[in-house]
FISEMAR-635946 format. One record per residue (C-alpha): x, y, z. Coordinates in nm, 2 decimals, m for minus. Layout:
pt px=X py=Y pz=Z;
...
This chain:
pt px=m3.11 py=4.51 pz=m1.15;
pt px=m3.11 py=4.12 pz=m1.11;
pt px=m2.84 py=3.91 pz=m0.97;
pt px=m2.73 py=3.63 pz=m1.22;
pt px=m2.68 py=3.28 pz=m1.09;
pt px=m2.36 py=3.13 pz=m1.22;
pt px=m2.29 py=2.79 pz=m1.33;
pt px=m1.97 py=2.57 pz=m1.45;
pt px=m1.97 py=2.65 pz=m1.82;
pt px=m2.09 py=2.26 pz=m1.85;
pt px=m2.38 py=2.31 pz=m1.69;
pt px=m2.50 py=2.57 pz=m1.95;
pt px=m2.73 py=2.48 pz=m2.24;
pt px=m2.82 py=2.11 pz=m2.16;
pt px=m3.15 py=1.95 pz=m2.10;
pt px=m3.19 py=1.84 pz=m1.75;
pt px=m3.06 py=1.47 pz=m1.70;
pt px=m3.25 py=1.14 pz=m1.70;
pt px=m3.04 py=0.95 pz=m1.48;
pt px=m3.05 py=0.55 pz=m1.41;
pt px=m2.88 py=0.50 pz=m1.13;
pt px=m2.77 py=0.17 pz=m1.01;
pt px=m2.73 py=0.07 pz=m0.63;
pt px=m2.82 py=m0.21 pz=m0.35;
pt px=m2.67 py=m0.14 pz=m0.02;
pt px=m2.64 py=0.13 pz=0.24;
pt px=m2.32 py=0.33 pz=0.06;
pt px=m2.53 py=0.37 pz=m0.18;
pt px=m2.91 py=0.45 pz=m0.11;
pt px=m2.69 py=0.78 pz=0.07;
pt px=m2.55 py=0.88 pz=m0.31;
pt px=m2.94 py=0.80 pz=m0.41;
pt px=m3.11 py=1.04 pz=m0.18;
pt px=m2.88 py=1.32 pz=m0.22;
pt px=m2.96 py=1.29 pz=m0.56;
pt px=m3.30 py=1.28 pz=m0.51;
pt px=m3.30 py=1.60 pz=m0.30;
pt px=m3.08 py=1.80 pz=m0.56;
pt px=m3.32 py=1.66 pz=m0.81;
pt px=m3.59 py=1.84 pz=m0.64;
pt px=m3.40 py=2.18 pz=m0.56;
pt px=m3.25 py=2.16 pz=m0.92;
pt px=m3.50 py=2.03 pz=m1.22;
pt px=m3.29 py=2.22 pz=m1.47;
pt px=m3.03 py=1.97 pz=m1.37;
pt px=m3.18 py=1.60 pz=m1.32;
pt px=m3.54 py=1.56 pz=m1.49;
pt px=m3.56 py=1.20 pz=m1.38;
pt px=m3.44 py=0.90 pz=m1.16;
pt px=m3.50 py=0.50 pz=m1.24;
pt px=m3.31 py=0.32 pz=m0.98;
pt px=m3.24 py=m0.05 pz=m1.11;
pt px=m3.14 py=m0.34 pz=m0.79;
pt px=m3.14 py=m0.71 pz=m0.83;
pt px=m3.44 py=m0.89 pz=m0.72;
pt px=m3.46 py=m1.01 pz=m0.35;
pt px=m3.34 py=m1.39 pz=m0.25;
pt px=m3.54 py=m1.65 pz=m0.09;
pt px=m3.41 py=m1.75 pz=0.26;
pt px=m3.49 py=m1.95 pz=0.56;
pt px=m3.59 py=m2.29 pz=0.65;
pt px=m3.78 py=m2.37 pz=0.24;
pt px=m3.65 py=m2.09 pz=0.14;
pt px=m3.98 py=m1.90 pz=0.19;
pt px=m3.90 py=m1.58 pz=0.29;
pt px=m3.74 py=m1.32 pz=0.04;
pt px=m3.47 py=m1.01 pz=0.15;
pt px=m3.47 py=m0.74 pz=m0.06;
pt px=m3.18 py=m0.53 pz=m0.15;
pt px=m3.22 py=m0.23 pz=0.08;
pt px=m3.21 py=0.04 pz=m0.21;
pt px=m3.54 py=m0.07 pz=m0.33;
pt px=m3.73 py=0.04 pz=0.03;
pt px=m3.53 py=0.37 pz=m0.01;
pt px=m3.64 py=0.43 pz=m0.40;
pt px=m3.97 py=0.35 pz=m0.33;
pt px=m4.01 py=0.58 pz=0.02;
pt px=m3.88 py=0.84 pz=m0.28;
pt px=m4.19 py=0.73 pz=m0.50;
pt px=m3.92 py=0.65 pz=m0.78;
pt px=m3.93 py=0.42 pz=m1.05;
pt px=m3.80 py=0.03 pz=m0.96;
pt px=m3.68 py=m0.19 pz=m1.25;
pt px=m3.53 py=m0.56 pz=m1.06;
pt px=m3.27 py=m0.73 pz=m1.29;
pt px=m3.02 py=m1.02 pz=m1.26;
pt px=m2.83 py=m0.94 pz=m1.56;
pt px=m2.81 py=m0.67 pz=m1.85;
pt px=m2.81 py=m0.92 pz=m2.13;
pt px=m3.17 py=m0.85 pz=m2.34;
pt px=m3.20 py=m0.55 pz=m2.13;
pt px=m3.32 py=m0.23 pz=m2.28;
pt px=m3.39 py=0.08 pz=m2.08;
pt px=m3.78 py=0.15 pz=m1.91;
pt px=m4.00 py=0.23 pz=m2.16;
pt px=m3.75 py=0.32 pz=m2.44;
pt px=m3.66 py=0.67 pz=m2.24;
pt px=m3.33 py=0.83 pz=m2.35;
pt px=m3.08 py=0.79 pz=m2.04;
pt px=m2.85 py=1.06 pz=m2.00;
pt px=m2.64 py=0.94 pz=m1.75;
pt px=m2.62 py=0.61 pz=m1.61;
pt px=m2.45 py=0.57 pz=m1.22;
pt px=m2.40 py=0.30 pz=m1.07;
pt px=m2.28 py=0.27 pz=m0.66;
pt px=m2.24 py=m0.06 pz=m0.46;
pt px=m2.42 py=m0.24 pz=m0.78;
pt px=m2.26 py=m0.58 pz=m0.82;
pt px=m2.31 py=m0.61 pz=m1.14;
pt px=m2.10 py=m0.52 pz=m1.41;
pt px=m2.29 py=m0.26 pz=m1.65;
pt px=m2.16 py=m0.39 pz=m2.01;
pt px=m2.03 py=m0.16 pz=m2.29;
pt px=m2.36 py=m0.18 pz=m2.51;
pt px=m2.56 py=m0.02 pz=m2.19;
pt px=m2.28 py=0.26 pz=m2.18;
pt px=m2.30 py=0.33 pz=m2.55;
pt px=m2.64 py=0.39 pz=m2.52;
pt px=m2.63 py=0.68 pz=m2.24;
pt px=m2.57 py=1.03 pz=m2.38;
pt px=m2.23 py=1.07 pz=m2.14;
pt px=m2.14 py=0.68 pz=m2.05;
pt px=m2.14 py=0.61 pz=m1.66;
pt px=m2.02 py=0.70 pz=m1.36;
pt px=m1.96 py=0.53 pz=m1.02;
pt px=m1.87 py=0.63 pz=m0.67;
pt px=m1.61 py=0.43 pz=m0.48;
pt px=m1.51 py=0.41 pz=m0.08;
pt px=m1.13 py=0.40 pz=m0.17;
pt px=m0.84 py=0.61 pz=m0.25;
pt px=m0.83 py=0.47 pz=m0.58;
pt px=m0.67 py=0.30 pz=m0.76;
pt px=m0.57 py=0.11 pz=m0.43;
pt px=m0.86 py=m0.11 pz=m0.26;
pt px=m1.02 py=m0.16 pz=m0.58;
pt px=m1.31 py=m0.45 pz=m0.59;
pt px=m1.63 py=m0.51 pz=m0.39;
pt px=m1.52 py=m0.49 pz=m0.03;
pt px=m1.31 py=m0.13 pz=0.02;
pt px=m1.40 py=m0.07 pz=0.33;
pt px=m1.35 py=m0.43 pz=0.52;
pt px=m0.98 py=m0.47 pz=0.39;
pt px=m0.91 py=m0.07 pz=0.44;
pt px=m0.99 py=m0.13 pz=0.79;
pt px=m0.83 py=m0.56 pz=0.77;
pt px=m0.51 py=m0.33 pz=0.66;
pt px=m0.50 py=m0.15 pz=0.95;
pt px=m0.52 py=0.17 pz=0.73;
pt px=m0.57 py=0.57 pz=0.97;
pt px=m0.67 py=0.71 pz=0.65;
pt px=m0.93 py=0.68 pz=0.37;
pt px=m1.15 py=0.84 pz=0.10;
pt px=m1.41 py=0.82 pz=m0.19;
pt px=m1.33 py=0.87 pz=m0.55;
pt px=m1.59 py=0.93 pz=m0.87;
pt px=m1.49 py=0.80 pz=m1.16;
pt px=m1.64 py=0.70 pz=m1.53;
pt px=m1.79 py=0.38 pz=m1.53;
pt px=m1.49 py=0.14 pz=m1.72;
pt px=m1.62 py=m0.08 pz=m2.05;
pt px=m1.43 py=m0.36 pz=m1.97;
pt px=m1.33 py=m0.39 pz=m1.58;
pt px=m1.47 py=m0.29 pz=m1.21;
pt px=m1.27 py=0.02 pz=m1.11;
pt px=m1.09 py=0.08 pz=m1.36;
pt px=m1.24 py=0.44 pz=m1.50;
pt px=m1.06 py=0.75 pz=m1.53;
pt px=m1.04 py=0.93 pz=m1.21;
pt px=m1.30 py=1.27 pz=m1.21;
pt px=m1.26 py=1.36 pz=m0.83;
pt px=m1.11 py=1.19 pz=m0.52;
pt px=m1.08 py=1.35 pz=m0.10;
pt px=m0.79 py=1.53 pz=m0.15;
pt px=m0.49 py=1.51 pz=0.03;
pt px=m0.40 py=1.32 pz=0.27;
pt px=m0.74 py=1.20 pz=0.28;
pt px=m1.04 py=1.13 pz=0.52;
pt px=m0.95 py=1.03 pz=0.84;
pt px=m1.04 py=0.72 pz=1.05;
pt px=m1.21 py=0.78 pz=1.37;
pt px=m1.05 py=0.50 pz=1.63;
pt px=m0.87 py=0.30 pz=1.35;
pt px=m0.81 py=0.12 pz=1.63;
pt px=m1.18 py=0.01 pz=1.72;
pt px=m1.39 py=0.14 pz=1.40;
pt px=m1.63 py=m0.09 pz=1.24;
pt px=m1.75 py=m0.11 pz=0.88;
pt px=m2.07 py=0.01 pz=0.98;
pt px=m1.90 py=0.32 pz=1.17;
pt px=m1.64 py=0.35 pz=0.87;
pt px=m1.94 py=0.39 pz=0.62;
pt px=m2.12 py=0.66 pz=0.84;
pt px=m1.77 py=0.86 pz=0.75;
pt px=m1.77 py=0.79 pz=0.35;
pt px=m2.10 py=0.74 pz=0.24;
pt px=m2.25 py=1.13 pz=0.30;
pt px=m1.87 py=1.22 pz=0.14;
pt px=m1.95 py=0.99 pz=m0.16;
pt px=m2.27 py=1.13 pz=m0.19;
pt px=m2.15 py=1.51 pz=m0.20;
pt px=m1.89 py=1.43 pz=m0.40;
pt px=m2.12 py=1.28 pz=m0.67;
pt px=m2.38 py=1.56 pz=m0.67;
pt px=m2.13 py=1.84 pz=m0.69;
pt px=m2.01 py=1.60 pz=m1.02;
pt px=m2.33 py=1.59 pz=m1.14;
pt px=m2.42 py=1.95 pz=m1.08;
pt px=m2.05 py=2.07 pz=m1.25;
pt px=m2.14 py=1.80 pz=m1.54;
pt px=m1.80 py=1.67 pz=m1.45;
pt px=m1.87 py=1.35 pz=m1.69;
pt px=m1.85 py=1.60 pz=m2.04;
pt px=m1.54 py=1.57 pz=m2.22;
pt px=m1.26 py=1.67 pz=m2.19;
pt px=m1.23 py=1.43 pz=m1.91;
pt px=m0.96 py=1.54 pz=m1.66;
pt px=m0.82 py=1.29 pz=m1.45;
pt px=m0.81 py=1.38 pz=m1.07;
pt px=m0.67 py=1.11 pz=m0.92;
pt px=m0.35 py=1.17 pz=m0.70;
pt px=m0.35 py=0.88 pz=m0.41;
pt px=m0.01 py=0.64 pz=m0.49;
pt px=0.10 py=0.38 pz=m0.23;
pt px=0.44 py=0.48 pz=m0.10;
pt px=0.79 py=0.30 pz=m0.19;
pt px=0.73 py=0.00 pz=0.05;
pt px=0.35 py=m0.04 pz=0.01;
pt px=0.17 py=m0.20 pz=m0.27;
pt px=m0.20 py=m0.16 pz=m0.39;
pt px=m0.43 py=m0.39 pz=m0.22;
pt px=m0.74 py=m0.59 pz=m0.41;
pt px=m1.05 py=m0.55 pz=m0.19;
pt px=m1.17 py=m0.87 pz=m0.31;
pt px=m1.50 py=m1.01 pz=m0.14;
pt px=m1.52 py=m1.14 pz=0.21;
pt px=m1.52 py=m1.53 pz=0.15;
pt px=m1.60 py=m1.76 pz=0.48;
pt px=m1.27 py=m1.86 pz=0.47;
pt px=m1.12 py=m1.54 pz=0.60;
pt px=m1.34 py=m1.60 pz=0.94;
pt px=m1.18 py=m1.92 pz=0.96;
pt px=m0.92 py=m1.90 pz=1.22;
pt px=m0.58 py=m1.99 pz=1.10;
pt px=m0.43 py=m2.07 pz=1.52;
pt px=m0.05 py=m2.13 pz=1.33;
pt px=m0.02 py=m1.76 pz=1.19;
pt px=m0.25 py=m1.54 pz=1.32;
pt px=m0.17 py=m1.34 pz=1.61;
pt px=m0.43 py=m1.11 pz=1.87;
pt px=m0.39 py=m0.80 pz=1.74;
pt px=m0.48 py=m1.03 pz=1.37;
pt px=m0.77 py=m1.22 pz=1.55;
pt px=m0.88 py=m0.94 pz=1.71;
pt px=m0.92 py=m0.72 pz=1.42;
pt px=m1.09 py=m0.98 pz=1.19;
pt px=m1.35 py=m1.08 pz=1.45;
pt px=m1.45 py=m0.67 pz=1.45;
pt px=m1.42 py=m0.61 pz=1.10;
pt px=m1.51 py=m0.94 pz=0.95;
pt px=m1.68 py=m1.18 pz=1.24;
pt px=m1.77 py=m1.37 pz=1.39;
pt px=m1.49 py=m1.61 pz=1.35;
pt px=m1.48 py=m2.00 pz=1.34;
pt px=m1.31 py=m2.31 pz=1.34;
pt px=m1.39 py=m2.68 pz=1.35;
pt px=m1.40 py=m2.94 pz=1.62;
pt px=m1.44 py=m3.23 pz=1.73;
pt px=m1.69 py=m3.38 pz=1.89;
pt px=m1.75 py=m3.77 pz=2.06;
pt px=m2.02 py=m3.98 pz=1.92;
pt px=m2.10 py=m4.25 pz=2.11;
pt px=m2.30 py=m4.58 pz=1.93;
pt px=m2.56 py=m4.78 pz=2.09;
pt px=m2.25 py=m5.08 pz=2.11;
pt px=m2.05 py=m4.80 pz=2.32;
pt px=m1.83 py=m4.75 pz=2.11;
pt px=m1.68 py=m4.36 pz=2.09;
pt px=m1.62 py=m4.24 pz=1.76;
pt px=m1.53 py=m3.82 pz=1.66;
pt px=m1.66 py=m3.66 pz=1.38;
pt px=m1.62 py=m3.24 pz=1.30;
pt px=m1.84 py=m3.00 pz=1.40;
pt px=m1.82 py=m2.62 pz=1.30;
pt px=m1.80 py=m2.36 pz=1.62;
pt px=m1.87 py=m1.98 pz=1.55;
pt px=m1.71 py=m1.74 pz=1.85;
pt px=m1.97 py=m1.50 pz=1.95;
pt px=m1.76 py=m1.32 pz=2.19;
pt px=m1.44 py=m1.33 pz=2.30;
pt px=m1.13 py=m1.11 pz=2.47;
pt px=m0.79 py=m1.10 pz=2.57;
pt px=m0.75 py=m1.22 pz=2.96;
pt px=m0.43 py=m1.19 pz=3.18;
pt px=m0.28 py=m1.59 pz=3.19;
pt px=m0.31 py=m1.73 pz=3.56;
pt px=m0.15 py=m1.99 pz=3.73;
pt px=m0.05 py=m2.29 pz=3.58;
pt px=m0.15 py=m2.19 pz=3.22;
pt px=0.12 py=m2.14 pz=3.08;
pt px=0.21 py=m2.51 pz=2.94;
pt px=m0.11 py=m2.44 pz=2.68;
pt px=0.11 py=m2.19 pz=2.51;
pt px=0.35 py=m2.42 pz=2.37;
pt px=0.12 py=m2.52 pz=2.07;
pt px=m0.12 py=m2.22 pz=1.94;
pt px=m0.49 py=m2.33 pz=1.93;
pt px=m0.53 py=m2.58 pz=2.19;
pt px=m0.79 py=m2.47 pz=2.41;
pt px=m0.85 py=m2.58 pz=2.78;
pt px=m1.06 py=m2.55 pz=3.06;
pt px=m1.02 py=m2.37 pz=3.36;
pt px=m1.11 py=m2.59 pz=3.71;
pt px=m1.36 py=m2.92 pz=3.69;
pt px=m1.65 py=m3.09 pz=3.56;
pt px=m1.96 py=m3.12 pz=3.56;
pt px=m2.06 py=m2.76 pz=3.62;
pt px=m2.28 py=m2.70 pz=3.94;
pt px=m2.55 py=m2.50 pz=3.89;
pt px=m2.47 py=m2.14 pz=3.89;
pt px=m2.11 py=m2.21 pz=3.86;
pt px=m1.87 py=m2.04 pz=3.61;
pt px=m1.60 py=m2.19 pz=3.43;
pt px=m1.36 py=m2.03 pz=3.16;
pt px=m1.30 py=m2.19 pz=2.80;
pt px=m0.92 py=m2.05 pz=2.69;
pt px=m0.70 py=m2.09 pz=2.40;
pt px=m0.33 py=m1.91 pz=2.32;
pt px=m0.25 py=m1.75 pz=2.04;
pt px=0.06 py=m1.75 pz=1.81;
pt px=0.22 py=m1.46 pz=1.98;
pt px=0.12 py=m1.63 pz=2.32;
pt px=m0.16 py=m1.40 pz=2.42;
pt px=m0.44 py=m1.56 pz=2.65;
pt px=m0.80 py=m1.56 pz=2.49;
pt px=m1.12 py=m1.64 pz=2.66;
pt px=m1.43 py=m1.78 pz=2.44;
pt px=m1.69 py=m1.61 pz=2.64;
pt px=m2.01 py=m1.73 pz=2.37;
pt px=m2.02 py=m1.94 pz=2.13;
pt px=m2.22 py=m2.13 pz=1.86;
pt px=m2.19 py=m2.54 pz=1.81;
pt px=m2.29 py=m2.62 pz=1.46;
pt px=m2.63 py=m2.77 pz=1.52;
pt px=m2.70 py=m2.57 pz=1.84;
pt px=m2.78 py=m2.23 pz=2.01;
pt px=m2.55 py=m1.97 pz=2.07;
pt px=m2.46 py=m2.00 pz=2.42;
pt px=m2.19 py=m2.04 pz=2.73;
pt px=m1.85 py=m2.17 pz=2.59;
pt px=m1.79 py=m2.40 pz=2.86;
pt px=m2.15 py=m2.51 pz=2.85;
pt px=m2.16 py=m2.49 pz=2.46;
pt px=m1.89 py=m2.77 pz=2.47;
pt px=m1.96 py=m2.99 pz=2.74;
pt px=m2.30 py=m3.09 pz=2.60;
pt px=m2.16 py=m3.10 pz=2.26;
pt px=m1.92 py=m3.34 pz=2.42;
pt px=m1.57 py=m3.18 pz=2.32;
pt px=m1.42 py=m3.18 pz=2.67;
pt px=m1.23 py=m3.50 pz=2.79;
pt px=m1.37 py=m3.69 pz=3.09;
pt px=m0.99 py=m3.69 pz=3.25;
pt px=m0.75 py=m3.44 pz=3.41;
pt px=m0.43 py=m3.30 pz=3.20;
pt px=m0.27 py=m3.33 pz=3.55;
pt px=m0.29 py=m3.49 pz=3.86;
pt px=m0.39 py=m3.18 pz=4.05;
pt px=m0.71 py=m3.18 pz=3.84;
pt px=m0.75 py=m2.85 pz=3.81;
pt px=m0.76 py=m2.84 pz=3.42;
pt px=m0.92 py=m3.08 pz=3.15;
pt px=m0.84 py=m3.07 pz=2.79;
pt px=m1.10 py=m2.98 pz=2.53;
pt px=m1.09 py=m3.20 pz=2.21;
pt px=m1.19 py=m2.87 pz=2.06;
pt px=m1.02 py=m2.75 pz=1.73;
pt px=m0.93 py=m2.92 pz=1.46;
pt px=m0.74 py=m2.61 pz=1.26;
pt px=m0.78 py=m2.63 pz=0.86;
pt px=m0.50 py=m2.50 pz=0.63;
């Protein structure tokens, strides 16, 4: 007597798949290798993997150096196939081979109707959201921008005509993953929690052959009555830029961990051979910076949001510390600990703006004990 292994009545009766799967970053290499690994367990269920990425860009001073996208290290430490494309149009598949199933995770590019058409059983793609909220290309930075405790992955078919937009096959059920430290997590942390989920939850659809009709949709996750779905569209240099008229701490502070390092502009003097002082913008990039207790004689700063100011006088002595502070819309006390000058080396505040020359050469007060910073210029 033998025992039978038992299958999903899908899985019976079908060639092993020839998959070309679609990836770039981090979220998804995890979906690649897990397919890799039930590739080798199960041959009766995945014959083949071609991983497609876009080529690498050039970088650096002459643009000599090139960064690839990190799925092609992963693919080829897996000794699998590599095809780099920029776009599907003239595209046919490597070498003519029947794809099965095509899946695409973290891609970038959209994979058009005629490539769909041609797989045996369309597309699928695995998503960091409770879809359909948080669709687009950044999930995980406005899940955490939102302030969200919860999250969770979804497959779904890959959609003919829009990103995110296929039927649901499978989604973390209710209420979904939980955040560790909403408070504090990074993207980074944030993906360690998803990306093995995404990656079970796409083998066990591939194993169940989840993508045969009839197609069942799974999803479940709809915002409540005073919430609305939120596009996770992609991170722009803009949303760094410090807006000191409407953005509170807790605001700041959670876009400079999820989305940082923030900036703003300033100005700096620019003096001519005549002597003549003239100003002219200069970008500043805030490495690191905190939320300080205000001290004495402070609080007059707080009256216009963004106006930063120096603590005690210049010039610095050698070894000497000063502090570089600025308030916030809801009046909370910041210290720029490091920064970047456009132009310069990331280093002390104080120091970073002194020899930019951004600080006034006078006293706010006759006690002398503070000098004003011709620091930000705030853009709207």
């Amino acid at each position: 007597m033998f025992m039978r292994r038992s299958f999903s009545s899908k899985t019976c009766d079908h060639e092993p798949l020839r998959i070309l799967f679609c990836g770039s970053d981090a979220f998804s290499i995890a979906s690649l290798q897990a397919l890799h690994t039930e590739k080798t367990k199960r041959p009766d269920s995945i014959a083949s993997i071609d991983v497609i990425c876009r080529p690498g860009k050039r970088y650096g001073r002459g643009l000599k150096e090139i960064r690839e996208v990190p799925i092609k290290a992963a693919a080829r430490s897996l000794s699998l196939p590599i095809h780099e494309i920029d776009t599907f149009t003239g595209w046919t598949s490597p070498g003519s081979k029947r794809i099965d199933l095509i899946i695409a995770v973290s891609f970038g590019l959209f994979v058009p109707p005629r490539i769909l058409k041609a797989s045996t059983y369309g597309g699928l793609n695995v998503h960091p959201s409770l879809l359909s909220n948080f669709r687009g290309p950044a999930p995980l930075h406005h899940t955490l921008l939102a302030g969200h405790s919860r999250t969770g992955v979804t497959l779904q078919t890959l959609h003919p005509e829009s990103f995110d937009h296929g039927i649901i096959l499978d989604q973390s059920p209710p209420p979904g993953i939980m955040i560790p430290n909403p408070e504090t997590c990074t993207v980074l942390e944030l993906l360690d929690v998803v990306a093995p989920k995404g990656a079970e939850m796409l083998v066990k659809g591939v194993r169940n052959r989840i993508f045969m009709p009839p197609l069942k949709n799974a999803g479940w996750h709809t915002p409540g009555e005073n919430q609305k779905l939120i596009h996770a569209y992609k991170i722009k240099p803009a949303d760094r830029h410090i807006d000191w008229s409407s953005w509170t701490w807790p605001e700041i502070n959670r876009r400079q961990r999820v989305i940082g390092p923030l900036w703003n502009v300033a100005l700096a003097a620019n003096k001519s051979s005549n002597g003549d002082i003239s100003f002219k913008s200069r970008r500043v990039i805030f490495s690191k910076i905190e939320e300080v207790e205000p001290f004495r004689d402070c609080e007059r700063f707080a009256l216009i949001p963004g106006v930063p100011f120096i603590d005690g006088t210049l010039p610095l002595q050698p070894g000497e510390e000063r502090g570089l502070y600025v308030f916030t819309k809801d009046s909370k006390l910041i210290r720029i600990r490091e920064m970047k000058v456009e132009g310069e080396q990331v280093s002390d505040a104080v120091r970073a703006a002194h020899r930019a020359q951004m600080v006034a050469n006078r006293p706010i007060h006759s006690a002398g004990h503070r000098f004003f910073c011709t620091f930000y210029n705030p853009l709207h």
